[in-house]
Structures are given as structure tokens and as C-alpha cells.
PDB file of N, CA, C, O and CB in Angstrom:
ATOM      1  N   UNK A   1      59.734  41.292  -2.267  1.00  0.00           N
ATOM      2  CA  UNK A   1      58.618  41.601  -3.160  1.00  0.00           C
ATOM      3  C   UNK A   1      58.657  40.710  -4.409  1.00  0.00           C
ATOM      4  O   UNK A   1      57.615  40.147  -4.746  1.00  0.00           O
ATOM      5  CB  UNK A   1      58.653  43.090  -3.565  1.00  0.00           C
ATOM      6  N   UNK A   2      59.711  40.552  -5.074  1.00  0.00           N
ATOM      7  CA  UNK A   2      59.793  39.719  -6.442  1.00  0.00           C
ATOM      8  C   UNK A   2      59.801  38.446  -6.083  1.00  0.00           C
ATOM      9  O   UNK A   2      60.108  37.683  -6.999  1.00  0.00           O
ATOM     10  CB  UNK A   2      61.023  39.958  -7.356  1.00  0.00           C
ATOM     11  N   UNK A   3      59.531  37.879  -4.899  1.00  0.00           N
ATOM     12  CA  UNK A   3      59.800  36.569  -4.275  1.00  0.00           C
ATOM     13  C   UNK A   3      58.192  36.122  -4.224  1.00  0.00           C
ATOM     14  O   UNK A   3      57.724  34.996  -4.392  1.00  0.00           O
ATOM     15  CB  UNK A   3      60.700  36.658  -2.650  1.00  0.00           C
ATOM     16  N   UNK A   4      57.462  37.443  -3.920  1.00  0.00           N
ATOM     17  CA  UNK A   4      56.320  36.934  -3.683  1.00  0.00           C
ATOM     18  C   UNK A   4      55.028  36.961  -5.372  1.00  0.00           C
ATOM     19  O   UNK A   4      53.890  36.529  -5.557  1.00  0.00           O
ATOM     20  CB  UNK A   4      55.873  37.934  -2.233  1.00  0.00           C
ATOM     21  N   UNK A   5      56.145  37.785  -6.339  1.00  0.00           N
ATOM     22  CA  UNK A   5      55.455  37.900  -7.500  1.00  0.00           C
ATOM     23  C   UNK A   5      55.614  36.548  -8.427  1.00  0.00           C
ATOM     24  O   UNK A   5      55.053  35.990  -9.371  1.00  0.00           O
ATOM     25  CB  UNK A   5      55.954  39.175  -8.191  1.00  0.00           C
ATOM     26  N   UNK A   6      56.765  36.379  -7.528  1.00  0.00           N
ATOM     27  CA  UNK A   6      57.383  34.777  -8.675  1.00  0.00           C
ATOM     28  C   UNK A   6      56.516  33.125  -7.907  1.00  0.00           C
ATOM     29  O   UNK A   6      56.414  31.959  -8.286  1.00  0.00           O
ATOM     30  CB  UNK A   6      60.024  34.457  -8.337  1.00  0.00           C
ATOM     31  N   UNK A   7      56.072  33.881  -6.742  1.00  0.00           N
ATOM     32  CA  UNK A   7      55.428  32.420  -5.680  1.00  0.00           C
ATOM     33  C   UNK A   7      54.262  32.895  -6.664  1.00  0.00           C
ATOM     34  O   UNK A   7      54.244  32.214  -7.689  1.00  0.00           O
ATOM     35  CB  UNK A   7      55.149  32.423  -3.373  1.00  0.00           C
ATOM     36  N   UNK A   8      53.446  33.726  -6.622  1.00  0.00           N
ATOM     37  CA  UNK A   8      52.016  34.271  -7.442  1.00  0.00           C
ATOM     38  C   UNK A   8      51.777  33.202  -9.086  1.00  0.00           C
ATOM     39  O   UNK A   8      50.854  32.517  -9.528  1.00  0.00           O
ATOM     40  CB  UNK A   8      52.366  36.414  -7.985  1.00  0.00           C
ATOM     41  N   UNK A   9      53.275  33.595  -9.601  1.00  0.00           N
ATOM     42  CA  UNK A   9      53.133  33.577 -10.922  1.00  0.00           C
ATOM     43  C   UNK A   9      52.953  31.746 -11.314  1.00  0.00           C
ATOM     44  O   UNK A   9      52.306  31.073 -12.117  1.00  0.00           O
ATOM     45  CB  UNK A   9      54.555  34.450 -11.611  1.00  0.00           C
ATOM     46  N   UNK A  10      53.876  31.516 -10.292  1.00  0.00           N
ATOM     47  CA  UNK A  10      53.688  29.958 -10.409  1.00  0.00           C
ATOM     48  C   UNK A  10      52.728  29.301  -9.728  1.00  0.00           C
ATOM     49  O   UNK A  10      52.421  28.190 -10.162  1.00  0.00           O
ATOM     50  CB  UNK A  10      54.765  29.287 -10.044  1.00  0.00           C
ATOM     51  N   UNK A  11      52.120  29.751  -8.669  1.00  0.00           N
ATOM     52  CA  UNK A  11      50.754  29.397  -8.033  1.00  0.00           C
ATOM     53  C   UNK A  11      49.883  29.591  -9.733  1.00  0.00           C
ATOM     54  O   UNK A  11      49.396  28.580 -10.239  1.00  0.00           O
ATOM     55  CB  UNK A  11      50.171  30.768  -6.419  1.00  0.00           C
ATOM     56  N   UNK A  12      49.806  30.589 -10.271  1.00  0.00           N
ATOM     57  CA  UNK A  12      48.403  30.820 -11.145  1.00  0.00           C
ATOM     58  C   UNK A  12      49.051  29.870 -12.353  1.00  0.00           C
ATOM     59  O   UNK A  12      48.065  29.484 -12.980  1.00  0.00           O
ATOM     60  CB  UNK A  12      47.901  32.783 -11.677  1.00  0.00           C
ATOM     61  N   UNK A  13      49.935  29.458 -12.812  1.00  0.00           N
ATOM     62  CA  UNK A  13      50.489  28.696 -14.014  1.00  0.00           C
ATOM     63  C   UNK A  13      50.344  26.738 -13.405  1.00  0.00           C
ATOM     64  O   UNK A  13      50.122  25.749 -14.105  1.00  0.00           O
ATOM     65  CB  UNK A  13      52.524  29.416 -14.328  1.00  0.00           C
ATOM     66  N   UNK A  14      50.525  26.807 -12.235  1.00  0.00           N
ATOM     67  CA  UNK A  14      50.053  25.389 -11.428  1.00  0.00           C
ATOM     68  C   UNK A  14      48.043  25.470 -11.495  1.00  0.00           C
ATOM     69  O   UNK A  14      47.457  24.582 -12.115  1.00  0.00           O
ATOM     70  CB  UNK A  14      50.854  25.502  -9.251  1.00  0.00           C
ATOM     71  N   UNK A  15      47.561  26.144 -11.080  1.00  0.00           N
ATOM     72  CA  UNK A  15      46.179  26.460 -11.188  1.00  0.00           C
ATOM     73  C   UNK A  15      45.737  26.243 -12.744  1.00  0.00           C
ATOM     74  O   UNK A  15      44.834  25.456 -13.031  1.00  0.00           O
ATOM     75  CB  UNK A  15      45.932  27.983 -10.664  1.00  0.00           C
ATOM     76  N   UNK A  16      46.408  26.963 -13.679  1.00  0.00           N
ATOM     77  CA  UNK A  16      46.036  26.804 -15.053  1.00  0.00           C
ATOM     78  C   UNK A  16      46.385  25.710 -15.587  1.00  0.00           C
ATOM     79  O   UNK A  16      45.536  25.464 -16.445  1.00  0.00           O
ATOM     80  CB  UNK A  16      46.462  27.699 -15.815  1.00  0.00           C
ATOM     81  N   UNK A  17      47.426  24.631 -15.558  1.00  0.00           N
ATOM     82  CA  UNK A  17      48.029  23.730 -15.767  1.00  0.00           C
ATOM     83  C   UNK A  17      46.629  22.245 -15.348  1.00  0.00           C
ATOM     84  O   UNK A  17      46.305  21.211 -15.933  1.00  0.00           O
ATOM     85  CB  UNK A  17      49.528  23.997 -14.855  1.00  0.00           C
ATOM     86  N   UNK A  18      46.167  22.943 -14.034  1.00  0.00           N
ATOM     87  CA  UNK A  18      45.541  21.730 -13.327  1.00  0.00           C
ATOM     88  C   UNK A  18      44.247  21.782 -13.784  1.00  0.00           C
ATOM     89  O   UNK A  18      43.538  20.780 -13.693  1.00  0.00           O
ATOM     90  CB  UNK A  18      45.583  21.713 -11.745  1.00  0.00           C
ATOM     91  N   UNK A  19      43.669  23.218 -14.457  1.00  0.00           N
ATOM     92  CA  UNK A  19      42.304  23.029 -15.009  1.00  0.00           C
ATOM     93  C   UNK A  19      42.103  22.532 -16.352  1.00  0.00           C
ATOM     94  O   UNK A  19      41.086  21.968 -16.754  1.00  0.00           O
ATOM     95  CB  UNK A  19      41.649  24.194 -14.970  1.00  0.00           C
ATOM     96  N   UNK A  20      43.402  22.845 -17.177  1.00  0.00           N
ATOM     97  CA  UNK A  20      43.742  22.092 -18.468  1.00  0.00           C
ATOM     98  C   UNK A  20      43.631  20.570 -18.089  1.00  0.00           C
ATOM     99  O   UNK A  20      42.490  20.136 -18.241  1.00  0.00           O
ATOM    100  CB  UNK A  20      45.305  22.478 -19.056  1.00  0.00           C
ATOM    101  N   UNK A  21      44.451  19.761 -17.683  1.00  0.00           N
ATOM    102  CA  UNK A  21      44.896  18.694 -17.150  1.00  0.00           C
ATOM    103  C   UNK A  21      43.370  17.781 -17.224  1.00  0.00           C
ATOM    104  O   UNK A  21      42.926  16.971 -18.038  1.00  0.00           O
ATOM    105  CB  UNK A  21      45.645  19.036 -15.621  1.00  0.00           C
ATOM    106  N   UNK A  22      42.716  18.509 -15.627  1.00  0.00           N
ATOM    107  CA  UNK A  22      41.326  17.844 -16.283  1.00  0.00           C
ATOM    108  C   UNK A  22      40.577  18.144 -17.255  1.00  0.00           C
ATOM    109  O   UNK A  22      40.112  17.114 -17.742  1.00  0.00           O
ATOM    110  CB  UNK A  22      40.451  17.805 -15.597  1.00  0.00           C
ATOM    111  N   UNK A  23      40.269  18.970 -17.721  1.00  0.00           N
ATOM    112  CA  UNK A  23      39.669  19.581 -18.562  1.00  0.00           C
ATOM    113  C   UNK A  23      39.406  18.247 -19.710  1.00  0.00           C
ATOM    114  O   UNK A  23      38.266  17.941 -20.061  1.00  0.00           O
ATOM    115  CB  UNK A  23      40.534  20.922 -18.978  1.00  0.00           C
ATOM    116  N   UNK A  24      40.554  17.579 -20.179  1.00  0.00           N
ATOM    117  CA  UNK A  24      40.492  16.522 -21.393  1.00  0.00           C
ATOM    118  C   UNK A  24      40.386  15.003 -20.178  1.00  0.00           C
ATOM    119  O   UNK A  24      40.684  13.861 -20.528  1.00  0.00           O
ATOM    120  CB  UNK A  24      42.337  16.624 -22.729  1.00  0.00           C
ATOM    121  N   UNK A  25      40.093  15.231 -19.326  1.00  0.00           N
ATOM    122  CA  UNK A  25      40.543  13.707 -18.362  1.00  0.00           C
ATOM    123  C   UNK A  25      39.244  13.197 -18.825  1.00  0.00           C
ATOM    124  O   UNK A  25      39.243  11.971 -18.713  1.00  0.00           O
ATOM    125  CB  UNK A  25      40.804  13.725 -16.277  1.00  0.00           C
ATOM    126  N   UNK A  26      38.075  13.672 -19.327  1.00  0.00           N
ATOM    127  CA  UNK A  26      36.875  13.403 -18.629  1.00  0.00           C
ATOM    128  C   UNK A  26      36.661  11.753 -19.713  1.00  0.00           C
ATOM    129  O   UNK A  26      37.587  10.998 -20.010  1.00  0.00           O
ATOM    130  CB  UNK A  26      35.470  14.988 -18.767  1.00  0.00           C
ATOM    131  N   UNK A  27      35.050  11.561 -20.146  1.00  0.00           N
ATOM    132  CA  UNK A  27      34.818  10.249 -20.749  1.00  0.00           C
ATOM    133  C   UNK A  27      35.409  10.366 -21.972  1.00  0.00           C
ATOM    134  O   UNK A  27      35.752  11.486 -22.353  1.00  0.00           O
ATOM    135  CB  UNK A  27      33.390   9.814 -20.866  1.00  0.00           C
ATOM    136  N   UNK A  28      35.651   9.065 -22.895  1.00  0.00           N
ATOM    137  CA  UNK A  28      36.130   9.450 -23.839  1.00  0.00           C
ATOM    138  C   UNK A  28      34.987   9.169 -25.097  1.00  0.00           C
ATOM    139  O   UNK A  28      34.168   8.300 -24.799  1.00  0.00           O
ATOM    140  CB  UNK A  28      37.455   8.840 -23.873  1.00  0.00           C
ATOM    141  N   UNK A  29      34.868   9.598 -26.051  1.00  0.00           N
ATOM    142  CA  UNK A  29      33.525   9.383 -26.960  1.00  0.00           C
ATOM    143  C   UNK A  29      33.391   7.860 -27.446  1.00  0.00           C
ATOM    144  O   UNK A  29      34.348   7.277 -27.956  1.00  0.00           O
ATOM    145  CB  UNK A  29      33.581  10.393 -28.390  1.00  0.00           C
ATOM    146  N   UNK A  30      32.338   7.349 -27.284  1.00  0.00           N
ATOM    147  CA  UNK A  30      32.174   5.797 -27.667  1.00  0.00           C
ATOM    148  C   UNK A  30      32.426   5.232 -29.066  1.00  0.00           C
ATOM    149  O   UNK A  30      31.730   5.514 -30.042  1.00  0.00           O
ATOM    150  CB  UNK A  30      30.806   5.410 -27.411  1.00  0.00           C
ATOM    151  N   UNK A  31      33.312   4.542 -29.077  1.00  0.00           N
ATOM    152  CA  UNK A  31      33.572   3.924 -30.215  1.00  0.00           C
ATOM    153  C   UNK A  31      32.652   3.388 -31.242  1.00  0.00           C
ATOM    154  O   UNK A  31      32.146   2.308 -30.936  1.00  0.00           O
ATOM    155  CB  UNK A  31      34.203   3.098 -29.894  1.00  0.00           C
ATOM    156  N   UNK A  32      32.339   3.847 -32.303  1.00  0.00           N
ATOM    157  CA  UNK A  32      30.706   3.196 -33.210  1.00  0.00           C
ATOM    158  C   UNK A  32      31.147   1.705 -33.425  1.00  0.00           C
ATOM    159  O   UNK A  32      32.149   1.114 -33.827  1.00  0.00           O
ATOM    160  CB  UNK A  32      30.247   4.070 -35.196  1.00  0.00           C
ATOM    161  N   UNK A  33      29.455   1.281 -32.790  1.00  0.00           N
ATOM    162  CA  UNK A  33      29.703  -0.391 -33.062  1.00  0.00           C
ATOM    163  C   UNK A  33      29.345  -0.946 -34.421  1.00  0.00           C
ATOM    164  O   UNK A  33      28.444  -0.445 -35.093  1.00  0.00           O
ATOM    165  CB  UNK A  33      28.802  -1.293 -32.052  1.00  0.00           C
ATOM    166  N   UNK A  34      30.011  -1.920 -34.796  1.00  0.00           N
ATOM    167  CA  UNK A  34      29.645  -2.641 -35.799  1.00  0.00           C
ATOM    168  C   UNK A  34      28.397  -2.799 -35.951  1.00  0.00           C
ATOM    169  O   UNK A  34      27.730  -2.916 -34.923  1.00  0.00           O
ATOM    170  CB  UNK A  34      30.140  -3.662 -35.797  1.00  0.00           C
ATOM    171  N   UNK A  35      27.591  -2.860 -37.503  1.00  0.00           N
ATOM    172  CA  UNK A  35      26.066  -3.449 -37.357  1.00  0.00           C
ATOM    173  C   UNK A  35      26.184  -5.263 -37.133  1.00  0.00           C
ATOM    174  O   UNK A  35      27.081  -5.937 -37.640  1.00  0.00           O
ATOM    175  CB  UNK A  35      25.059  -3.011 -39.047  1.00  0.00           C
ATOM    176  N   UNK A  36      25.316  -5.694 -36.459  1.00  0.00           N
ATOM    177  CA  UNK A  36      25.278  -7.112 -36.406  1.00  0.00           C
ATOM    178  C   UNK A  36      24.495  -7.767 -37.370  1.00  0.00           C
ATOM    179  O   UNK A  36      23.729  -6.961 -37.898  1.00  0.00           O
ATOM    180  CB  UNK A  36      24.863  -7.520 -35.223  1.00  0.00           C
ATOM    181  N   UNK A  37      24.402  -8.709 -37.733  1.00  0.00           N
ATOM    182  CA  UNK A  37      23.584  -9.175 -39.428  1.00  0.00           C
ATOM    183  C   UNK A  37      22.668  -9.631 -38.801  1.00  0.00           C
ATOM    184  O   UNK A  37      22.864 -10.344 -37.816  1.00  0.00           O
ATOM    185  CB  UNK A  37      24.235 -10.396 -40.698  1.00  0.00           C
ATOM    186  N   UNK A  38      21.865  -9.419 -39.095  1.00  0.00           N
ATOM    187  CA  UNK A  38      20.333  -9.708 -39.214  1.00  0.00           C
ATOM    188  C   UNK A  38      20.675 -11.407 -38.977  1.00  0.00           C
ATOM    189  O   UNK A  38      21.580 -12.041 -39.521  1.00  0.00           O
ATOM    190  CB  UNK A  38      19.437  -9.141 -40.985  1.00  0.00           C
ATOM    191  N   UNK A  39      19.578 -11.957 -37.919  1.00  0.00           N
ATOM    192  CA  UNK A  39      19.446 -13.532 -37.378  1.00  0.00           C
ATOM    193  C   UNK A  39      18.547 -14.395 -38.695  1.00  0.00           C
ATOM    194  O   UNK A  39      17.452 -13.933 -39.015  1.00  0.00           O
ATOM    195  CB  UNK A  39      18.377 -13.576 -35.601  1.00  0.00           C
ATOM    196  N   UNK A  40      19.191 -15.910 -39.560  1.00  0.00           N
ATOM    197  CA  UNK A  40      18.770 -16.336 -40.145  1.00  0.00           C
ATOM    198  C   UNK A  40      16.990 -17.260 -39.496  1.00  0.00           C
ATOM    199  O   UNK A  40      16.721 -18.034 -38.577  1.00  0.00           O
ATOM    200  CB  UNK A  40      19.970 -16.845 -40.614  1.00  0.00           C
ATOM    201  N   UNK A  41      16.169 -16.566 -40.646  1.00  0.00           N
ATOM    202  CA  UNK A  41      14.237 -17.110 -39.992  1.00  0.00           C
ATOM    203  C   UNK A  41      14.749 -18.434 -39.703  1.00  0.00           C
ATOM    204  O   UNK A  41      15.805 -18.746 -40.253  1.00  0.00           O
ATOM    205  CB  UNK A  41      12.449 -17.223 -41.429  1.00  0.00           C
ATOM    206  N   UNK A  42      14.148 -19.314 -38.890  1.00  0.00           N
ATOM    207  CA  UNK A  42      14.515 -20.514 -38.824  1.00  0.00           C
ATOM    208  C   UNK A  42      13.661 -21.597 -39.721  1.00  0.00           C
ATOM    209  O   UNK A  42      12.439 -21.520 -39.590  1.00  0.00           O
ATOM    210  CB  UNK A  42      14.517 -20.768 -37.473  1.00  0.00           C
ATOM    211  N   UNK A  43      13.900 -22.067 -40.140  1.00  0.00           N
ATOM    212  CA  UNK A  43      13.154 -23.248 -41.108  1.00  0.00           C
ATOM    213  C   UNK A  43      12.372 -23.821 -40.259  1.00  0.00           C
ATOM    214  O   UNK A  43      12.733 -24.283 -39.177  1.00  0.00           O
ATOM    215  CB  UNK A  43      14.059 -24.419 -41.827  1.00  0.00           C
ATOM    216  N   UNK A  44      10.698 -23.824 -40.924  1.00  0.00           N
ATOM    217  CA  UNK A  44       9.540 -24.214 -40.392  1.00  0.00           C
ATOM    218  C   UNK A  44       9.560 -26.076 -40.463  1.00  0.00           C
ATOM    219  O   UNK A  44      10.499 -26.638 -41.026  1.00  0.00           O
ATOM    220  CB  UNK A  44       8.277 -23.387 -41.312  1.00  0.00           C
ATOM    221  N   UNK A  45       8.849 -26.574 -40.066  1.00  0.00           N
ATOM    222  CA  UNK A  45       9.049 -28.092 -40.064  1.00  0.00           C
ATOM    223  C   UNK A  45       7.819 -28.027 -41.391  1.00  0.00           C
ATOM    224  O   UNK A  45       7.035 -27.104 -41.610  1.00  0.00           O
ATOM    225  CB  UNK A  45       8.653 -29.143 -38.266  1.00  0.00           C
ATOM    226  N   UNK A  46       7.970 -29.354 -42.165  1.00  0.00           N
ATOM    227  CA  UNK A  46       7.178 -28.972 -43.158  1.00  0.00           C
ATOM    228  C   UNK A  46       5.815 -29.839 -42.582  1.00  0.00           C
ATOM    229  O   UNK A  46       6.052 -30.810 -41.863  1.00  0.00           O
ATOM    230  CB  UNK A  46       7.839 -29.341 -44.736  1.00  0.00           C
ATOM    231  N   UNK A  47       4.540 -29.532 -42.860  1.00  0.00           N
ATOM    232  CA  UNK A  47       3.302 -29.974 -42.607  1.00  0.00           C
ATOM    233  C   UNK A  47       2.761 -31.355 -43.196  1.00  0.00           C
ATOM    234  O   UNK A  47       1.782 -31.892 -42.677  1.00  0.00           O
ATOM    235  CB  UNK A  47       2.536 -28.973 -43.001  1.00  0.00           C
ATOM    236  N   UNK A  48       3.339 -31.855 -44.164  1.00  0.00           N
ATOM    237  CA  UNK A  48       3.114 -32.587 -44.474  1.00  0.00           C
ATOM    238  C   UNK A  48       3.493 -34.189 -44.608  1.00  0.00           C
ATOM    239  O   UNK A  48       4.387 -34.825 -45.167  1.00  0.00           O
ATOM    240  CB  UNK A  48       3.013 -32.050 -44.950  1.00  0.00           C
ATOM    241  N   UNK A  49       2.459 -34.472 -43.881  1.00  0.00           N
ATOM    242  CA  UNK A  49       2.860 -36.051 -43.057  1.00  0.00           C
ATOM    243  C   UNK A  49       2.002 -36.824 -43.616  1.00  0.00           C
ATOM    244  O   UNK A  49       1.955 -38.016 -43.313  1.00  0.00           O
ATOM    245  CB  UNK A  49       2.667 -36.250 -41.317  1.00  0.00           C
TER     246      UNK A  49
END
């Protein structure tokens, strides 16, 4: 009888162990990206020829 309470106890502590376990496996939160700087206007050719 205590053979089969002690197989029980560690079956449900393996079960709890394994839903913890994944529980944190999953994605991990995305790292915030840097802002990128704004692209310099490009210099117009000047019109006058």
C-alpha cells in the first residue's frame, strides 16, 4: 500500500514539475529596438545653368 502512495506521490510531483517546466519555455518578450535616425533629404541639383 505505501509503495503505491509513494509511486502516486511522485507520479503527481513529476506531472507538476513538467507543467512548471513548460509553463516559462514558451517565446521570450522582444527586445525594444533602437529608434533609427531619420534619412538625410538629399540635396537637389541647383537649377541654375
Amino acid at each position: 500500500m505505501w509503495l503505491l502512495m509513494i509511486e502516486a506521490l511522485v507520479a503527481f510531483f513529476l506531472l507538476a514539475f513538467i507543467v512548471w517546466w513548460t509553463m516559462y519555455s514558451g517565446k521570450t518578450p522582444p527586445r525594444p529596438t533602437r529608434a533609427l535616425p531619420e534619412p538625410k533629404p538629399e540635396r537637389q541639383p541647383d537649377q541654375a545653368e
